[in-house]
C-alpha positions in Angstrom: 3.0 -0.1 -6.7 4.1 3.2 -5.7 1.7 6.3 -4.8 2.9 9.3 -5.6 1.9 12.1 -3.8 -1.4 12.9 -5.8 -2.3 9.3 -3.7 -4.1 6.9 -6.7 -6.1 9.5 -8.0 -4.3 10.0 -11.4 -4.7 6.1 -12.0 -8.3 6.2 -10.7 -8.8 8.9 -13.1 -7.4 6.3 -15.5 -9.6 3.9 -15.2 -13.3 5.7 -14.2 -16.2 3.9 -16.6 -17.7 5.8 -18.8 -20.7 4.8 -16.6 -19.9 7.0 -14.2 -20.3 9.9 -16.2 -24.1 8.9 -16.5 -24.5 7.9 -13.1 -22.6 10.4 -10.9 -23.9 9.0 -7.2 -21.0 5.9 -9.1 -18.8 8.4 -10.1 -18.8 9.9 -7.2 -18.4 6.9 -5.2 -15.5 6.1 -7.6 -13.7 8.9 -6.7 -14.0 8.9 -2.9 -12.6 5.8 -3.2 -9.5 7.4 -4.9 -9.0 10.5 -2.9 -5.7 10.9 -1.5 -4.7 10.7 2.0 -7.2 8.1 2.2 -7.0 5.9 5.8 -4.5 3.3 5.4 -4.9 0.4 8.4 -1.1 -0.8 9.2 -2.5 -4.4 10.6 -4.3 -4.9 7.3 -1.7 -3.1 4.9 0.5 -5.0 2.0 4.1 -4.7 1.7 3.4 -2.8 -1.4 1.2 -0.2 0.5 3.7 0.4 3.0 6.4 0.8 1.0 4.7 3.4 -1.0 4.8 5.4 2.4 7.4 8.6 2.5 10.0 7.4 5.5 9.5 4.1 4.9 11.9 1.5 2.8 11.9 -2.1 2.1 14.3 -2.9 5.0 11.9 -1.1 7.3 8.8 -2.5 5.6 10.2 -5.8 6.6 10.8 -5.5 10.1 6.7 -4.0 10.8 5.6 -6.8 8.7 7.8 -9.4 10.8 6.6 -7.4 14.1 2.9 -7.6 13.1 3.4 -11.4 12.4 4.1 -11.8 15.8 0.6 -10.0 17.1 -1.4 -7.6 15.9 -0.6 -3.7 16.6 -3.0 -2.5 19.5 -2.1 1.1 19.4 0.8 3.3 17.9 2.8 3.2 21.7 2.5 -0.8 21.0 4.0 -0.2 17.5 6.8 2.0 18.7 7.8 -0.4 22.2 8.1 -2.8 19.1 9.3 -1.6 16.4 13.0 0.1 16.6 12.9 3.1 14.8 9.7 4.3 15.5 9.2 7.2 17.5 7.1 10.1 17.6 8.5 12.2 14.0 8.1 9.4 12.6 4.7 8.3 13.9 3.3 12.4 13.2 4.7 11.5 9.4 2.6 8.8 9.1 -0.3 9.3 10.7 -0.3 12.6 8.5 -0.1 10.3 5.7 -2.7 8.4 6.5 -1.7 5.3 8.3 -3.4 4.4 11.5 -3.0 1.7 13.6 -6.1 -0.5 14.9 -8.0 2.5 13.6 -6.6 5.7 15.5 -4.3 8.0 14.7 -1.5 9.0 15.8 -1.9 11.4 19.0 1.3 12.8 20.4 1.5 11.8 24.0 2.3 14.6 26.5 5.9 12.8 27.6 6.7 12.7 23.5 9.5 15.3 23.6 10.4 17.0 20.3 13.8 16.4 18.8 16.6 18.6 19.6 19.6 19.1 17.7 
């Protein structure tokens, strides 16, 4: 499944009961449970999930799912000391997307340096 970048609100939309209209503490529920940029855990996360990510493929999906098979992530400097690829753009992106890893965001580090080119 891919998410766009409206998240799964559209197809939540989609599918709301028409008993949420007459009980809007479910509706509303419903929908929080739709909203986009909604937390996404990466040591819980299906393939599918994570290649719906922006900056991620399948190649890429592969090798985070082969390093979490290993051990569960501990914190984003564990994912990036294990996973080539990932450095602090990319970590910003995702974060900013929603991911988080053993529940915290990402939090640039003050020896990240920024990119030059």
């Amino acid at each position: 499944m891919h998410v766009g970048r409206h998240g799964l609100f559209p197809l939540c939309m989609t599918f709301l009961p028409r008993s949420a209209v007459n009980k809007p503490s479910l509706g509303l529920l419903l929908l929080m449970l739709c909203q986009p940029g909604a937390a996404l855990e990466l040591n819980q996360a299906s393939e599918a999930e994570l290649d719906g990510l922006r900056g991620i493929g399948p190649p890429f999906t592969r090798r985070l799912l082969g390093a979490r098979e290993q051990s569960l992530f501990k914190d984003w400097q564990d994912l990036q000391a294990r996973v080539k690829g990932v450095g602090p753009k990319l970590s910003r992106s995702l974060s900013d997307q929603g991911l988080t890893v053993n529940g915290q965001i990402y939090k640039a580090l003050a020896d990240d340096k920024p990119l030059t080119r």
